[in-house]
N, C-alpha and C positions, 0 to 999 in steps of 0.2 A: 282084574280088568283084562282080557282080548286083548291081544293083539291086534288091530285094525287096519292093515296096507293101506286104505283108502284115506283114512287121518295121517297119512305120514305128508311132510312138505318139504321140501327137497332145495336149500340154497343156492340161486345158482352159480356164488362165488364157486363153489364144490366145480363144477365144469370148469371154472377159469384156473382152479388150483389144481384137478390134473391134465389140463392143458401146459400150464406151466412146467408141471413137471415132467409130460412129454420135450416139449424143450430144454429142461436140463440135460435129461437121457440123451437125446439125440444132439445137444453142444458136445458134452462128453465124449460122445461116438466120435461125431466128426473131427475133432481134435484130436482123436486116436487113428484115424485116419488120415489124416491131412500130415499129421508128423509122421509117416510110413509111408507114404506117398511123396514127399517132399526128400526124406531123410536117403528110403531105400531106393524108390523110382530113379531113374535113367535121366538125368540133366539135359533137358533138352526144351526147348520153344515148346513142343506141343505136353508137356510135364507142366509146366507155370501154365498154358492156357486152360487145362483141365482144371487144376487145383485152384484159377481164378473162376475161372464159369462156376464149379461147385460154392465156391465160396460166395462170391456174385447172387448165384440163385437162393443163393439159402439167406441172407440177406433180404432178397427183393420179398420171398415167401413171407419171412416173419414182421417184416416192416409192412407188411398188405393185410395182415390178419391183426396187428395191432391197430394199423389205420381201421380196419373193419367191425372189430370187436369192440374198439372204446365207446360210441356213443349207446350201447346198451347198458340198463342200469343192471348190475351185478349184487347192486343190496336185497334185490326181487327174490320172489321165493315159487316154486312149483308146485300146487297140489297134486297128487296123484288123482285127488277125486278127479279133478278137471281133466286128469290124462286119462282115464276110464270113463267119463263120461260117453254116454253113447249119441252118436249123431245119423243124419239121414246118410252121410257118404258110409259109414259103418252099420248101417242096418241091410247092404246089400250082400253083407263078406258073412252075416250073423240073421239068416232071416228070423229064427225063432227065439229072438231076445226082442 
């Protein structure tokens, strides 16, 4: 039996799990930064204002993508057929399909 790209279906827990794991990588990061920044940086007011803004912003980001992301159902699945599917807006980019 072929191989078929077009039979494949695609979960789209798979996007929330390496989403997730861009956020591991980049906790990791930032915690390797923020301790080099805090540890060696220059003790000063605008040292703690940076290190809060960054911390601040990276907060506000992941708290807006979780409020954004949750009410879609994640147990759903993707066919490829449907993403090859061809339509009128894709028959101007392909005239001779």
């Amino acid at each position: 039996m072929p191989f078929d790209i077009t039979n494949l279906v695609i979960p789209m827990w798979t996007f929330l799990g390496a989403y997730g794991l861009f956020l591991a990588v980049f906790s990791l990061y930032s915690l390797f930064n923020l301790y080099h920044l805090v540890r060696f940086g220059t003790a000063s007011t605008g040292l703690y204002a940076v290190t809060a803004l960054f911390a601040g912003g990276t907060v506000l980001l992941v708290g807006a993508t979780v409020f954004l992301l949750a009410p879609y159902d994640w147990s759903a699945s993707i066919s490829v057929s449907d993403l090859l599917r061809q339509t009128a807006s894709t028959k101007q980019f392909f005239p001779g399909k």
